[in-house]
C-alpha positions as YAML, in Angstrom:
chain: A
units: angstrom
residues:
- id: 1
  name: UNK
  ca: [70.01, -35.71, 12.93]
- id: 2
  name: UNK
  ca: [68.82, -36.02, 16.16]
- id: 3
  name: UNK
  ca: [66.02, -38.42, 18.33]
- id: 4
  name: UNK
  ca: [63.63, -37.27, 20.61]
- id: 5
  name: UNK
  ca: [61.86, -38.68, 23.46]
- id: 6
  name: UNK
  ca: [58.84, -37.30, 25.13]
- id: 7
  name: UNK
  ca: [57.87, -37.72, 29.16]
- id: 8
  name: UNK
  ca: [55.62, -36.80, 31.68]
- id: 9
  name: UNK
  ca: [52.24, -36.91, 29.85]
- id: 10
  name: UNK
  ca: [49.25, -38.51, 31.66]
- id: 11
  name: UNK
  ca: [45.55, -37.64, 33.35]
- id: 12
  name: UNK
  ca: [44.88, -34.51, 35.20]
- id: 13
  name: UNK
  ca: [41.90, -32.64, 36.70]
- id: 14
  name: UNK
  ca: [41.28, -29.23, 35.16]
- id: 15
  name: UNK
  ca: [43.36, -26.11, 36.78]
- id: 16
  name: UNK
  ca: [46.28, -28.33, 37.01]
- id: 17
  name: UNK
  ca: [49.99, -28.09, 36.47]
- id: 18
  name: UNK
  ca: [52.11, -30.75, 34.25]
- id: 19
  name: UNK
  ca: [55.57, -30.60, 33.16]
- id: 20
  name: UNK
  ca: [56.39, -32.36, 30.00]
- id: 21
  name: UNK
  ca: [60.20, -33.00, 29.26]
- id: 22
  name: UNK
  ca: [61.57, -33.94, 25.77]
- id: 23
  name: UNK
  ca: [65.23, -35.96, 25.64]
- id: 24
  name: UNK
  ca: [67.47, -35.19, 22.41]
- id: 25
  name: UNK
  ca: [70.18, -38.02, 21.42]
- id: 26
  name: UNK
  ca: [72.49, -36.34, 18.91]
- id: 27
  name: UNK
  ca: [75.47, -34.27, 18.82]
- id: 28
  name: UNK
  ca: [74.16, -30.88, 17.86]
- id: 29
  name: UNK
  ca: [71.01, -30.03, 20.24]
- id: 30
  name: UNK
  ca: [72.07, -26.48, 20.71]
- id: 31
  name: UNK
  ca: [71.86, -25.42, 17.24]
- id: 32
  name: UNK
  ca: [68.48, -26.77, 16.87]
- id: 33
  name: UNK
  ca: [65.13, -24.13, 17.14]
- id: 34
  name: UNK
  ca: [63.03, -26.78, 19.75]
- id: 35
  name: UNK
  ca: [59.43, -26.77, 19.94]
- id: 36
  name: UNK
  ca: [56.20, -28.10, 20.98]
- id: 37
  name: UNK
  ca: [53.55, -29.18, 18.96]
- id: 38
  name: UNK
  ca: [49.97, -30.82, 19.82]
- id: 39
  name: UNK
  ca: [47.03, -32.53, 18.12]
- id: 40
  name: UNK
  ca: [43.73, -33.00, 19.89]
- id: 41
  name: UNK
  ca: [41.36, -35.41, 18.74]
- id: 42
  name: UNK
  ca: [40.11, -35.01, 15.11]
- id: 43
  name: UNK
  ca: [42.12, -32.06, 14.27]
- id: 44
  name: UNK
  ca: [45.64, -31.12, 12.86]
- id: 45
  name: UNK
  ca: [48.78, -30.62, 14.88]
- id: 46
  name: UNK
  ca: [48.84, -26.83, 16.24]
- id: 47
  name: UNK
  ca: [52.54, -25.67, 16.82]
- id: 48
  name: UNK
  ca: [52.13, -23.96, 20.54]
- id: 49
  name: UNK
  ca: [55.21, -22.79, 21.69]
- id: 50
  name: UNK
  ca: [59.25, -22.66, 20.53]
- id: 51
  name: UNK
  ca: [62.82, -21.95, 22.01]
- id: 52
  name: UNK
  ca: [65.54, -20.48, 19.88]
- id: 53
  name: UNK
  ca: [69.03, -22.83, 19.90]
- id: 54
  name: UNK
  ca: [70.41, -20.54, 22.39]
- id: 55
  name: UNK
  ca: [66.65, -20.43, 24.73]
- id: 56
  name: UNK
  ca: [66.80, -16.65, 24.45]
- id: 57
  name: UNK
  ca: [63.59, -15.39, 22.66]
- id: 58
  name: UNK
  ca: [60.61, -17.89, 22.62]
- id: 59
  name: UNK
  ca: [57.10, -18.17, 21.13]
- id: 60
  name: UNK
  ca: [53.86, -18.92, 22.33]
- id: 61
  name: UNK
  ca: [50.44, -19.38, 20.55]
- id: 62
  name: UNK
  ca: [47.54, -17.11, 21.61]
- id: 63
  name: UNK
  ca: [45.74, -19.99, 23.36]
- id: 64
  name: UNK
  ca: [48.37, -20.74, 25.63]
- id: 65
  name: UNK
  ca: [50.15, -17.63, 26.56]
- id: 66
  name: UNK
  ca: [50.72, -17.01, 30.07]
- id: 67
  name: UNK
  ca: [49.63, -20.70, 30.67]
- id: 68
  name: UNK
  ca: [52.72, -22.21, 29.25]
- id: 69
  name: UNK
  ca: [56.24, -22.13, 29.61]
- id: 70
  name: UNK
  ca: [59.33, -23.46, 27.25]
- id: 71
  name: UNK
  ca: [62.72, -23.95, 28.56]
- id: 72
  name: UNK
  ca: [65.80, -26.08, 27.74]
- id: 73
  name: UNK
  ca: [68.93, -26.97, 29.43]
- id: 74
  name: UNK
  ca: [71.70, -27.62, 26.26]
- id: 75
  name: UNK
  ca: [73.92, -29.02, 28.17]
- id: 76
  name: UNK
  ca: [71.49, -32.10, 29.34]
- id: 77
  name: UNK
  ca: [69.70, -31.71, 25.73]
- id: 78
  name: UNK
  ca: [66.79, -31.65, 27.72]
- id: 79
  name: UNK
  ca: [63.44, -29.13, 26.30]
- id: 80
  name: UNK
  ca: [60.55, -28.38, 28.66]
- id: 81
  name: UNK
  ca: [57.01, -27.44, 28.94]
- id: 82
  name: UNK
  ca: [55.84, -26.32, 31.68]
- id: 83
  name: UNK
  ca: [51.85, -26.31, 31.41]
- id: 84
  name: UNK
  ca: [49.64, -24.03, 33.99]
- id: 85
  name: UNK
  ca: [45.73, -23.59, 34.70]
- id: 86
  name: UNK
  ca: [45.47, -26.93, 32.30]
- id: 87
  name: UNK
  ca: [42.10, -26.79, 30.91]
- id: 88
  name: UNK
  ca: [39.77, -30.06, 29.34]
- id: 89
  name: UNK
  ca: [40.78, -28.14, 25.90]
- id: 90
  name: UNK
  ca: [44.49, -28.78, 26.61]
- id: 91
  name: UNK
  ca: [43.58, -32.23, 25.85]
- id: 92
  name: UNK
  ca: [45.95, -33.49, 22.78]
- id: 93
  name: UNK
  ca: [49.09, -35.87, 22.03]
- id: 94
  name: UNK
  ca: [52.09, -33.76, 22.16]
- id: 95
  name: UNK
  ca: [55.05, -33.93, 20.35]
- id: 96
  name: UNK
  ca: [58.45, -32.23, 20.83]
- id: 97
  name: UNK
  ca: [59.89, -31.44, 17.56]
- id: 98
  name: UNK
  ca: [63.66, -29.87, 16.43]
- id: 99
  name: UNK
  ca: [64.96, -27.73, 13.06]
- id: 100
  name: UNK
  ca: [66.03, -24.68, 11.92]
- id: 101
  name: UNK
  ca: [64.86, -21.31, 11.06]
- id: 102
  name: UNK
  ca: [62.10, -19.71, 12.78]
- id: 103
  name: UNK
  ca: [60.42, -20.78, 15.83]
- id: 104
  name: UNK
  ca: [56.91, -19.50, 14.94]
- id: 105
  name: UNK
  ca: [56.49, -21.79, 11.70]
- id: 106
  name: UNK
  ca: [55.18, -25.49, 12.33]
- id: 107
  name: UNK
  ca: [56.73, -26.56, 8.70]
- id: 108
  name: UNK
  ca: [60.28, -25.71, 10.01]
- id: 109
  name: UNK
  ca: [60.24, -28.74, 12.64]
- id: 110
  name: UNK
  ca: [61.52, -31.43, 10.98]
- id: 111
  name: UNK
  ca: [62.06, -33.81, 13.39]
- id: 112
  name: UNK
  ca: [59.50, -34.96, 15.63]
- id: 113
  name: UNK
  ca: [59.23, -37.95, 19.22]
- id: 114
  name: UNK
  ca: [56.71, -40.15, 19.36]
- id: 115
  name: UNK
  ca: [54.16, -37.65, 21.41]
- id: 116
  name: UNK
  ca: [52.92, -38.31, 24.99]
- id: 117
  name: UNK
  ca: [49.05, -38.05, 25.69]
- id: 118
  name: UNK
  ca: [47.76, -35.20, 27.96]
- id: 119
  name: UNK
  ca: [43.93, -35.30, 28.99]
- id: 120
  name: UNK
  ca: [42.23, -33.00, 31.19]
- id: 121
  name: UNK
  ca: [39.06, -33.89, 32.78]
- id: 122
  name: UNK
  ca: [36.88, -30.95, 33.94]
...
C-alpha cells in the first residue's frame, strides 16, 4: 500500500508555469505505474498523464501534450508535473494516483492523495 501527498497547487494567471509534486510513504514506490489525474468543476476525473515504475515511457492526454511534463525521482518517492502555457481550462483538483498495469487506463490507479486545487484566471 502506499500514501500520497499532493503540493504546489494554487492561483495563477493564464500562460503560466506550475509544478505540482506528489510524496509516496510506502516501501515499494518504484514498482508502482504513477499518474496524474484531474477533475474540473462539474465533470469526472480525466486521467492526463502517467510514468511507468521505472519513468521510462510516459503518457500524456491529447489536451495536454507538449504542455505537460511527468517525472519521478524513486529514490525520494517523489512524482512530478510540470505544467506549461497553463490555460483557464487547466482549472481542476488534481490528484496523484499509484497501481499497476498500464499507464494509459484511469481504472488501473488505485490509490489516490487528497488532490490540490489549480485555477487559472485568464
Amino acid at each position: 500500500q502506499v500514501q500520497l501527498v499532493e503540493s504546489g497547487g494554487g492561483s495563477v494567471q493564464a500562460g503560466c508555469r506550475l509544478r505540482l509534486s506528489c510524496a509516496a510513504y510506502g516501501r515499494t514506490f518504484s514498482r508502482y505505474i504513477m499518474g496524474w489525474l484531474r477533475q474540473p468543476p462539474g465533470t469526472e476525473r480525466e486521467l492526463v498523464a502517467g510514468i511507468t515504475p521505472s519513468g521510462d515511457s510516459t503518457y500524456y492526454v491529447n489536451t495536454v501534450t507538449g504542455r505537460y511534463t511527468i517525472s519521478r525521482n524513486n529514490a525520494k518517492n517523489i512524482v512530478y508535473r510540470q505544467m506549461n502555457s497553463l490555460k483557464p481550462e487547466d482549472t481542476a483538483v488534481y490528484y496523484c494516483a499509484a497501481g499497476g498495469r498500464s499507464i494509459e487506463r484511469a481504472r488501473d490507479y488505485n490509490y489516490w492523495g487528497q488532490g490540490t486545487q489549480v485555477t487559472v484566471s485568464s
